[in-house]
C-alpha positions as CSV (number, residue, x, y, z in Angstrom):
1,X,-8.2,25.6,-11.7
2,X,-7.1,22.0,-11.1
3,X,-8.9,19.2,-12.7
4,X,-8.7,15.3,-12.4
5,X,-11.1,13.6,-14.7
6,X,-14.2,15.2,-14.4
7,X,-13.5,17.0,-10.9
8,X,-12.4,20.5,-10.6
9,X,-11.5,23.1,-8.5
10,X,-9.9,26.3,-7.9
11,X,-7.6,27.6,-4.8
12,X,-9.7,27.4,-1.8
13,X,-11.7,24.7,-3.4
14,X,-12.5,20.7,-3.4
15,X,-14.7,18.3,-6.1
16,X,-15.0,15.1,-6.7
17,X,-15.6,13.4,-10.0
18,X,-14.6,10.2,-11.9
19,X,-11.8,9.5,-14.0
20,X,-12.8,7.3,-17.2
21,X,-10.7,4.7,-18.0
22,X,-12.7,2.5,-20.6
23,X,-15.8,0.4,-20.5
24,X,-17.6,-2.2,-18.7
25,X,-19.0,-5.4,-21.2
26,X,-22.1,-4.2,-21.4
27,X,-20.7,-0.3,-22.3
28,X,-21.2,1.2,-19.7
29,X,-18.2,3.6,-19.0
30,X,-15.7,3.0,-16.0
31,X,-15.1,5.8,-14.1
32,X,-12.5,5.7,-10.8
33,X,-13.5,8.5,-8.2
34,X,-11.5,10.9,-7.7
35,X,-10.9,14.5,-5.6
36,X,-8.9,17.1,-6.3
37,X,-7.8,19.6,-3.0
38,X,-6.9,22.7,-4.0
39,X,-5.1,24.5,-1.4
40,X,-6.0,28.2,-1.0
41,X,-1.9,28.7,-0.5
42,X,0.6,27.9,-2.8
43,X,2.6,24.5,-2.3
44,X,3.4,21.1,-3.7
45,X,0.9,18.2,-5.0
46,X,0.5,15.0,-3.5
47,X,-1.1,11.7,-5.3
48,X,-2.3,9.5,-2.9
49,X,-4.5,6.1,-4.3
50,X,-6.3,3.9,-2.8
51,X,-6.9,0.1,-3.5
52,X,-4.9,-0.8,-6.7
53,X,-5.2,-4.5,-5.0
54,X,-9.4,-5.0,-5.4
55,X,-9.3,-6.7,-1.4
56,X,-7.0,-4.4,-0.2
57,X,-9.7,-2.1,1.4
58,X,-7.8,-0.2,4.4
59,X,-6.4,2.5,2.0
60,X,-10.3,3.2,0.8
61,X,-11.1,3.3,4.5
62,X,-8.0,6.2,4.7
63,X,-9.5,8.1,2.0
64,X,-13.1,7.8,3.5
65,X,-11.8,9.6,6.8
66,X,-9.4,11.7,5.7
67,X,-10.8,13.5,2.9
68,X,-13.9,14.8,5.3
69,X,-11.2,16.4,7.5
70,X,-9.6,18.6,4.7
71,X,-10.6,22.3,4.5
72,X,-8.7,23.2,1.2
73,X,-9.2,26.9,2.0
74,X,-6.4,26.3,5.4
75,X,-4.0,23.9,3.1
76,X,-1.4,25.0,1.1
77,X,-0.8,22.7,-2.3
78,X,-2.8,20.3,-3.8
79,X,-3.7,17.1,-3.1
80,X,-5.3,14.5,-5.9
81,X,-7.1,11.2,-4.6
82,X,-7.8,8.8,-5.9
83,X,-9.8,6.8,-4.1
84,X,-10.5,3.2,-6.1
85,X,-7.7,2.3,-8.5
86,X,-8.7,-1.6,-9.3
87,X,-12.5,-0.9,-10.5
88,X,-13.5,-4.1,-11.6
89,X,-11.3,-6.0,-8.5
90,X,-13.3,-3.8,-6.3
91,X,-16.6,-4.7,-7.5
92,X,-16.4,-8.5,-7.0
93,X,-13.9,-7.9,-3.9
94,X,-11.5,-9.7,-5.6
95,X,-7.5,-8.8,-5.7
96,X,-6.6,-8.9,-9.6
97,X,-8.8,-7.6,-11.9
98,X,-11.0,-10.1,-13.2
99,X,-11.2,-8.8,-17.0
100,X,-7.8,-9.4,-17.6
101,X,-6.4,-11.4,-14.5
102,X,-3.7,-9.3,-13.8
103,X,-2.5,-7.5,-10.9
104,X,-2.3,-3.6,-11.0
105,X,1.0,-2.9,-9.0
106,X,2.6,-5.0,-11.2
107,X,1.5,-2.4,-14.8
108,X,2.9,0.8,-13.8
109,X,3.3,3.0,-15.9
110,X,0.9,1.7,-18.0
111,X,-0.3,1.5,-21.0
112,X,-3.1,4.1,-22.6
113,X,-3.9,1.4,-25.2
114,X,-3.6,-2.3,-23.6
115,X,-5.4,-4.2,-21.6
116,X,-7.7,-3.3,-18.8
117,X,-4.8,-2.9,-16.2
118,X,-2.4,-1.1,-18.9
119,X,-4.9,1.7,-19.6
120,X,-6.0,2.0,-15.5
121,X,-2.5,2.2,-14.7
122,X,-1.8,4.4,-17.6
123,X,-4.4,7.0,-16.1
124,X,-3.8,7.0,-12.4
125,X,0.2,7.0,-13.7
126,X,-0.7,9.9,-15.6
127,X,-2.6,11.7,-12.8
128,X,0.8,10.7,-10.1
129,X,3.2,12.4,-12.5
130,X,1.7,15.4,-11.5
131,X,2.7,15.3,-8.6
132,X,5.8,15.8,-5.8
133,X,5.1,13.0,-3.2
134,X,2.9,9.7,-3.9
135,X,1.0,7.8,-1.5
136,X,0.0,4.2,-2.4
137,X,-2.1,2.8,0.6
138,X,-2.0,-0.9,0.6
139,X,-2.7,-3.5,2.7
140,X,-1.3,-7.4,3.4
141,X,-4.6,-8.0,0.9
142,X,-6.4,-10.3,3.4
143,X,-3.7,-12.0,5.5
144,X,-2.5,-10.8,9.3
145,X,0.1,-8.1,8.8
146,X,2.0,-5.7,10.4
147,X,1.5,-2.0,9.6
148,X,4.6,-0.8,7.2
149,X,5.7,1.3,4.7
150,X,7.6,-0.2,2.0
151,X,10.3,1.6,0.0
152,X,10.8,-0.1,-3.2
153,X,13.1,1.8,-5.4
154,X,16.3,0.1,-4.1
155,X,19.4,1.1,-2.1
156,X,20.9,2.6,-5.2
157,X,18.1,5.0,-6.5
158,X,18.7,8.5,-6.3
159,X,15.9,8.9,-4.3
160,X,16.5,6.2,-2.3
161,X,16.9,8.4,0.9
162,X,14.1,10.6,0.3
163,X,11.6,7.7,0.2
164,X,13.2,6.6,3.5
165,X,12.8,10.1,5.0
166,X,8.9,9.9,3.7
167,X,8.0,6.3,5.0
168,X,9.6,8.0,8.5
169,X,7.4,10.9,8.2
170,X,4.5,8.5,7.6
171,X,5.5,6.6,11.0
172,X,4.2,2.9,10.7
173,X,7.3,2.1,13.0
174,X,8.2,-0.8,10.5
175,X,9.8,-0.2,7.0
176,X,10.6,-2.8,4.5
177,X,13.5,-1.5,2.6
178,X,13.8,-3.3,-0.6
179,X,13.5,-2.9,-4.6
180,X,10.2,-4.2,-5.7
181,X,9.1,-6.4,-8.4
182,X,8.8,-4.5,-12.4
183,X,5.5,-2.9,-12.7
184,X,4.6,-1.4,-8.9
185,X,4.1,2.1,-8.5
186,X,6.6,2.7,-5.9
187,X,9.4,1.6,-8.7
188,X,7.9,3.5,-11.5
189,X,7.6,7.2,-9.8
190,X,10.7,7.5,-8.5
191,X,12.2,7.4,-11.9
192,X,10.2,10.1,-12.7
193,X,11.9,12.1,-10.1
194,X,8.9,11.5,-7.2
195,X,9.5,10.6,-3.9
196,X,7.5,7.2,-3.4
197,X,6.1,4.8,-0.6
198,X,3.9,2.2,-0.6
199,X,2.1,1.9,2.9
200,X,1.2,-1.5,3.7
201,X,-1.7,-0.6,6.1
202,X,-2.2,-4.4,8.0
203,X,-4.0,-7.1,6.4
204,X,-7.9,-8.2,7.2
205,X,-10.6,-8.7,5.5
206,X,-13.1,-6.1,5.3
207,X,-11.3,-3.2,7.4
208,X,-9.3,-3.2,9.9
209,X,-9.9,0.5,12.5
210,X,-6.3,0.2,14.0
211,X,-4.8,0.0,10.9
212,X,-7.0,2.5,9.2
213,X,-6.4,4.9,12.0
214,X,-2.6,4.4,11.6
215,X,-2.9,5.2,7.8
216,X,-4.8,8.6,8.4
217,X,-2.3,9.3,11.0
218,X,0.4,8.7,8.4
219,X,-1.5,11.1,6.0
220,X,-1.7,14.4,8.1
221,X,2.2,13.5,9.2
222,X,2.9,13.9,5.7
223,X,0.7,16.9,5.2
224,X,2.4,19.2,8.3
225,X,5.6,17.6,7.3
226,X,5.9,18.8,4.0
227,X,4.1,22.0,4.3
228,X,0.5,21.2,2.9
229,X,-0.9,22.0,6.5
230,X,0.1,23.6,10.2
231,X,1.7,21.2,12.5
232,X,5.0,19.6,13.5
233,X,5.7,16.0,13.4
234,X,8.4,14.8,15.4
235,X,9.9,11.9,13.4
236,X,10.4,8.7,15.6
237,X,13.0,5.8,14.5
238,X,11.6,2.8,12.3
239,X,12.3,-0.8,12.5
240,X,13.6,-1.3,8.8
241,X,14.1,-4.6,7.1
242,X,16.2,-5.1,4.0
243,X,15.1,-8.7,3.4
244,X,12.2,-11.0,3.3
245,X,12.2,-14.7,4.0
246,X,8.7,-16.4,3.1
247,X,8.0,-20.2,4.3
248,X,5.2,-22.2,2.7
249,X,4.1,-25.9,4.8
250,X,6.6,-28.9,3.8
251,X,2.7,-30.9,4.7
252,X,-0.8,-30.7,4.3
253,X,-2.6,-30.6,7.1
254,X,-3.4,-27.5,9.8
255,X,-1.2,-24.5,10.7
256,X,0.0,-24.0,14.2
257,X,1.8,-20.2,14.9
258,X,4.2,-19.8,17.1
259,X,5.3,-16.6,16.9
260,X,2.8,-12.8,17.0
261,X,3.3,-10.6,14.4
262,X,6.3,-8.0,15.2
263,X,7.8,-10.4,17.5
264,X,11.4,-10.8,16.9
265,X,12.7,-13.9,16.2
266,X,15.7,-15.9,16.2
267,X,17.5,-18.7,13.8
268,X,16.2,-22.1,14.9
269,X,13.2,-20.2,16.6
270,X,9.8,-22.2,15.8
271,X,7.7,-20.0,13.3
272,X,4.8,-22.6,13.3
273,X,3.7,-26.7,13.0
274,X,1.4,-28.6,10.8
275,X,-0.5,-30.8,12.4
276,X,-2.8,-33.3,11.3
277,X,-6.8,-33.6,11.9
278,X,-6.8,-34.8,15.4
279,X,-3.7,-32.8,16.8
280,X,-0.2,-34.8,15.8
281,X,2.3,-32.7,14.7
282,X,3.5,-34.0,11.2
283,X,6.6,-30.6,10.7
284,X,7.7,-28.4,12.5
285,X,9.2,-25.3,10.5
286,X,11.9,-22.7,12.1
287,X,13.1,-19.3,11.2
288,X,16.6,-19.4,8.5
289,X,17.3,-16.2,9.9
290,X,17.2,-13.3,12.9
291,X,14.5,-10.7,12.4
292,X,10.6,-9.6,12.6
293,X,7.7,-12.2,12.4
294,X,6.2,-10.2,9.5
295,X,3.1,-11.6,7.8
296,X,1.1,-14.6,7.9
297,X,-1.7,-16.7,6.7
298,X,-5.4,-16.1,8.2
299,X,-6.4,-19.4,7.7
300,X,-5.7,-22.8,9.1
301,X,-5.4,-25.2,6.4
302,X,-2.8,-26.0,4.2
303,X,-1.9,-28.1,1.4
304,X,2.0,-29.0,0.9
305,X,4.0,-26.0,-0.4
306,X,1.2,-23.1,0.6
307,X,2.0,-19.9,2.0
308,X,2.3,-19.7,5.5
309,X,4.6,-16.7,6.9
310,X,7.0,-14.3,6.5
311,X,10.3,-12.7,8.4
312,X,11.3,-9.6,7.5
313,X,15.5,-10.0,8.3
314,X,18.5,-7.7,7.9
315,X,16.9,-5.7,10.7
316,X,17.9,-2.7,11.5
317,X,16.6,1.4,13.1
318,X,17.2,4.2,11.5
């Protein structure tokens, strides 16, 4: 029998339950949902979570479809879900969590005693640890994005090229290879020995069905690959960056792009203008560097030093 919180199951089976992590103010106990696919065959576990970021809904939206499609008495393994990380985020649609205003991939591995975030990330850490492969499913929270995986262990990590090999199986066609901030999952549990990605699945508001679809894709590539389920995957070359340039507006005023997301740019290429109300361009910004227009704001308007875009750089295929 393999439990998660208060869902259970045994070879052949699947449940859902809720994991409690503490209470809401008025007592009420917080449970996260969670699944638990017990494979009829033996195999490894995979940990795959879902919104750790409250706006960052596309990963929820890969759960939604791809647990449906799981028959646990033709898998091998076991896979645990779950499927809302950032509770109180969630609620309000919000991306930190508004009890303690702190951003969940920034608290791994937690803390089973501190603060809101501490003790959520303590408990889903708790839960990954269990496991042989993690899926976090992100999203570019609610600007325009490509679809990536991110590898954030660094170059030096041990298991640096077995989170390469997993973000390849996972086949976003764009990687950004670089160590993440303290705190983010995709740092912690490959120190525990776990090969780790963080799949940045787009950016929208609401969800996003191309991006969604290329997240459950990712998901069953990484269930044949490694054995939880029949199929072959035939692994296709990624588009990796190694570095990532941001540029915020030198003026106020209204954002013009000129370059589409995954269009390759050049230095000295024009990334975008700021204009003014009634159409005069006040700067023109360009890119420092060669590489892949990456991310970028949804909205127009800007105040001086805003976020605007971002170039992945130090492109390269492997």
């Amino acid at each position: 029998m393999t439990t998660l919180g208060t869902a259970q199951a045994a070879p052949g089976e699947m449940d859902t339950g809720r994991l409690s992590v503490g209470e809401t103010r008025d007592g009420t106990e917080v449970g996260l949902p969670v699944a638990v696919i017990n494979g009829a065959g033996d195999g490894d576990t995979l940990y795959m979570q879902a919104a750790s970021d409250g706006d960052e809904l596309n990963g929820v939206g890969v759960v939604q479809r791809v647990v449906p499609q799981l028959d646990p008495a033709e898998l091998s393994g076991t896979i645990l879900v779950v499927g809302v990380v950032n509770y109180h985020a969630f609620q309000v649609a919000e991306h930190r969590n508004p009890i303690d205003d702190t951003k969940t991939n920034r608290a791994y591995p937690g803390d089973e005693t501190g603060t809101s975030t501490e003790r959520i990330a303590a408990a889903t850490f708790e839960a990954a640890r269990r496991a042989d492969l993690i899926l976090d499913l992100h999203q570019g929270s609610t600007s325009r994005m490509i679809d990536e995986c991110r590898v954030r262990c660094g170059k030096r990590h041990r298991l640096h090229d077995a989170c390469l090999e997993l973000a390849k199986v996972f086949d976003c066609g764009y990687v950004l290879d670089q160590k993440g901030p303290d705190g983010q999952l995709a740092r912690a549990a490959p120190d525990e020995g776990i090969p780790t990605i963080d799949p940045e699945l787009g950016g929208c508001v609401g969800w996003d069905e191309e991006s969604i679809q290329a997240g459950v894709e990712g998901v069953f590539n990484v269930l044949s690959y490694y054995g939880f389920a029949d199929g072959s995957v035939d692994l296709s070359p990624q588009t990796r960056a190694s570095g990532f340039e941001q540029y915020g507006a030198p003026a106020g005023g209204l954002v013009s792009m000129q370059a589409e997301l995954g269009q390759r740019v050049s230095r000295g290429d024009t990334l975008f203008e700021v204009t003014d109300t009634f159409g005069g361009v006040k700067e023109t910004v360009t890119a420092d560097s060669s590489g892949v227009f990456w991310r970028a704001r949804r909205l127009p308007q800007v105040a001086t030093g805003e976020y605007v875009c971002s170039v992945g750089t130090d492109v390269d295929s492997y």
